[in-house]
N, C-alpha and C positions, 0 to 999 in steps of 0.2 A: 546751454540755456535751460531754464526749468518754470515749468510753469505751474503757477500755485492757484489751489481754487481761493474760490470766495468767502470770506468769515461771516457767518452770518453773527447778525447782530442782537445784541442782549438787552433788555430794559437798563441795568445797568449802563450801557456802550450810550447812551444819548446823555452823562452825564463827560466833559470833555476831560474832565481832569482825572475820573474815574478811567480812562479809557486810555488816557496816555499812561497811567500807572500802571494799566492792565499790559500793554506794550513794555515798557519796564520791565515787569515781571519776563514776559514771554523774552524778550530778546537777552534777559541775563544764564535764561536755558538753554541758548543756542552755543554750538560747537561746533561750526565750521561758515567759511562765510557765506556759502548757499543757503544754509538755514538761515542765518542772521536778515540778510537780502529777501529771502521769502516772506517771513515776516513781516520787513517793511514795506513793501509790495503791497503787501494783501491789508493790511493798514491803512494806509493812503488810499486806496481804491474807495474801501469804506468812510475815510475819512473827508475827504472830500469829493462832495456830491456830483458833482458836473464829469466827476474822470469815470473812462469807459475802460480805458486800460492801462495800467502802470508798468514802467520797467524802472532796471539799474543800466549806467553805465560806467563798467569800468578801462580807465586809460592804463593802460600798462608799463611797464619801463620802457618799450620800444617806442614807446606814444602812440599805438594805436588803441582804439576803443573797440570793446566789445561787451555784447550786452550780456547781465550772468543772468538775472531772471528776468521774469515779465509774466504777469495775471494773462493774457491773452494775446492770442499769437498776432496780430494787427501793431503792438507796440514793438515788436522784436523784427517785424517788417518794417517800419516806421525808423526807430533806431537803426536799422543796416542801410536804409536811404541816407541819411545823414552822413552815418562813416564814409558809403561810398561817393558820394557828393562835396564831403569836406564842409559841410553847412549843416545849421539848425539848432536849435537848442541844447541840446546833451554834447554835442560837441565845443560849444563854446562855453559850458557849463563845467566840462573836464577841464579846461584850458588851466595849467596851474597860476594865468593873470586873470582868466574869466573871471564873468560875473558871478555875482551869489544867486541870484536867481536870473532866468530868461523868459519872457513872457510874450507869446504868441496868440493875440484872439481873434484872430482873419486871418488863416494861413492862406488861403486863395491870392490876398494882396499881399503879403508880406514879403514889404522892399529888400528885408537884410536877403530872403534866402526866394529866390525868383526862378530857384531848379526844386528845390525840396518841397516849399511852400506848395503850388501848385500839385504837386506831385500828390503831398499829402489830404488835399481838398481831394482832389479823382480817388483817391481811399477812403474819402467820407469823414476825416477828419479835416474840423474847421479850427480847433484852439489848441495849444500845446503849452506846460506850461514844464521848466527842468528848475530844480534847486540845484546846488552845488554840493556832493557829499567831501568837506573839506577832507585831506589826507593827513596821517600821521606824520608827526616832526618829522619823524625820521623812517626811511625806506625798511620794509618793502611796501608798506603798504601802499596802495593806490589812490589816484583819485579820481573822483567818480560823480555822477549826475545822478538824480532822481530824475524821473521821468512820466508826466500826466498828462493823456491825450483824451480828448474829448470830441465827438462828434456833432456838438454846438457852437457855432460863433460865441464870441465872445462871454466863455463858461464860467473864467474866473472870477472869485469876486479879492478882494483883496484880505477875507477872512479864509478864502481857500487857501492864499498866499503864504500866510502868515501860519498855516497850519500844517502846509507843505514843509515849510521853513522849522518847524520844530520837532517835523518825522524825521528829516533829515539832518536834525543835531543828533537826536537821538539813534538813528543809524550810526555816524561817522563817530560814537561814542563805541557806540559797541561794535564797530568794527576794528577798532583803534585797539579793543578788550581783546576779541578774539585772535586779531595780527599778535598781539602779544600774548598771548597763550600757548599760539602755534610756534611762536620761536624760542618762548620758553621751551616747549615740548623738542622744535628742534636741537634747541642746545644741550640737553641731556642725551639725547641720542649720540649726537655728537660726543660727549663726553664718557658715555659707556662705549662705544667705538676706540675714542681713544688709549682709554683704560686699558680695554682687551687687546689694543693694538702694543702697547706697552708688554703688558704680563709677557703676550708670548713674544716677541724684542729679547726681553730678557730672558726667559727658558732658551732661546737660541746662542743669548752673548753665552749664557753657561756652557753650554753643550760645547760652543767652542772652544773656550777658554779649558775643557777638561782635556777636548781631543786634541786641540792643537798648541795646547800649554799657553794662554793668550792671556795678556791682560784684558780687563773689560774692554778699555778703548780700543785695543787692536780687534777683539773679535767684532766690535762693532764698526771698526773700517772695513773691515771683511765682507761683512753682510750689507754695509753701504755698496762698495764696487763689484762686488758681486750682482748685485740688483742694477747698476748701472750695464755692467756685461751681458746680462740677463735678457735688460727690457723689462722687467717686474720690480714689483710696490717690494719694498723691504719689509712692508706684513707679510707680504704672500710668501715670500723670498723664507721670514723665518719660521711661518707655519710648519714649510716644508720641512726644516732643519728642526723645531719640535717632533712633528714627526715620524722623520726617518730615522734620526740620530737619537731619540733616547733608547738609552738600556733595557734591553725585553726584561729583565730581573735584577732586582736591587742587588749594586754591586756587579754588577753583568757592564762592561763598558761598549756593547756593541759589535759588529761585526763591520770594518773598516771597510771592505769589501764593498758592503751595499750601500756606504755611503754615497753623496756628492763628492766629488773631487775636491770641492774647495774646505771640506768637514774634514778630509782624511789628514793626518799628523805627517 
């Protein structure tokens, strides 16, 4: 969890539209999704008036939820009641049938959650209000609640609502940007891995192919059962076989001796 200060606010920030563009900007800067999540945190807080403290909630693949930021440590206390009670707004706000928004203005009486409710009143909170940060088509990405706690009864007004409602498209936008950056980035990784797991595959089928007079395919059944006999990756397996077995001098074909057993002719 992390927690972010307060933005203070600009002459400009009291015009709404200048202020969501200005969010725009700042969350198309972000590169990871704790930064992205910071930002919309620290937004919401300012942007609507009645919240004392804001968090995220993200559901995982296991299904459970946990909180990534929060402006002040009261919401990230607030949020772990929920999870551990299985009630309350961010929890049914992650729910992938949940509602789009959940809205609590008497959490003292509030019939749905009668362990959490309570609970959160003796913490001085009386209103809670969660969006829904919908999830990407397609995994890994999460899905996840905004989260606005207030120390007022009945805080929200239904322009707070509707204002929450478009921090959080604009989150689930650019969290959607950033999942897909990251697995872009993953996949190149992956592909330079593969690459070099190739190059040397082959510097090994050679080496065999010279030492043990092999066709491609046979030296590469070799360093397949080999690595099976082993217990090791047929990377690791042909690093070794790069090497131990090439030529200390061009034209030099090695010293049979200090090979592997399965290298020698």
């Amino acid at each position: 969890m992390a927690a972010v200060p307060r933005h203070v606010l600009t002459p400009d920030d009291a015009n709404p539209a200048a202020r969501f563009l200005s969010l725009t900007h700042a969350l198309l800067g972000t590169t990871s999704v704790t930064q992205t999540l910071a930002r919309v945190v620290t937004f919401a807080r300012d942007a609507v008036s009645s919240a004392d403290a804001v968090s995220v909630t993200l559901r995982g693949r296991d299904g459970e939820c946990h909180t990534t930021v929060e402006t002040d440590w009261p919401a990230a206390e607030l949020d772990g009641l929920q999870y551990s009670l299985g009630e309350g707004g961010c929890v049914e706000a992650t729910r992938p049938d949940g509602p789009a928004t959940v809205v609590s203005v008497d959490l003292a009486a509030e019939p749905r959650w009668r362990r959490f409710g309570p609970a959160a009143a003796r913490r001085g909170f009386h209103s809670l209000l969660s969006t829904a940060l919908p999830s990407d088509a397609e995994p890994p990405c999460p899905s996840g609640a905004l989260n606005v706690y207030s120390r007022r009864p009945d805080a929200f007004t239904h322009h707070d609502r509707d204002t929450l409602l478009l921090v959080a498209t604009h989150a689930s936008l650019a969290l959607a940007r950033t999942e897909a950056v990251a697995r872009s980035e993953q996949e190149v990784r992956q592909l330079r891995r593969a690459v070099a797991s190739r190059d040397v595959i082959g510097q090994a089928k050679g080496i065999l192919m010279v030492r043990r007079h092999l066709t491609a395919d046979e030296a590469f059944d070799v360093l397949c059962r080999t690595s099976q006999d082993l217990n090791v990756k047929v990377r690791d397996l042909a690093e070794t076989v790069a090497r131990e077995g090439a030529p200390t001098a061009p034209g030099d074909p090695g010293q049979c001796g200090d090979l592997p057993a399965f290298m020698r002719p």
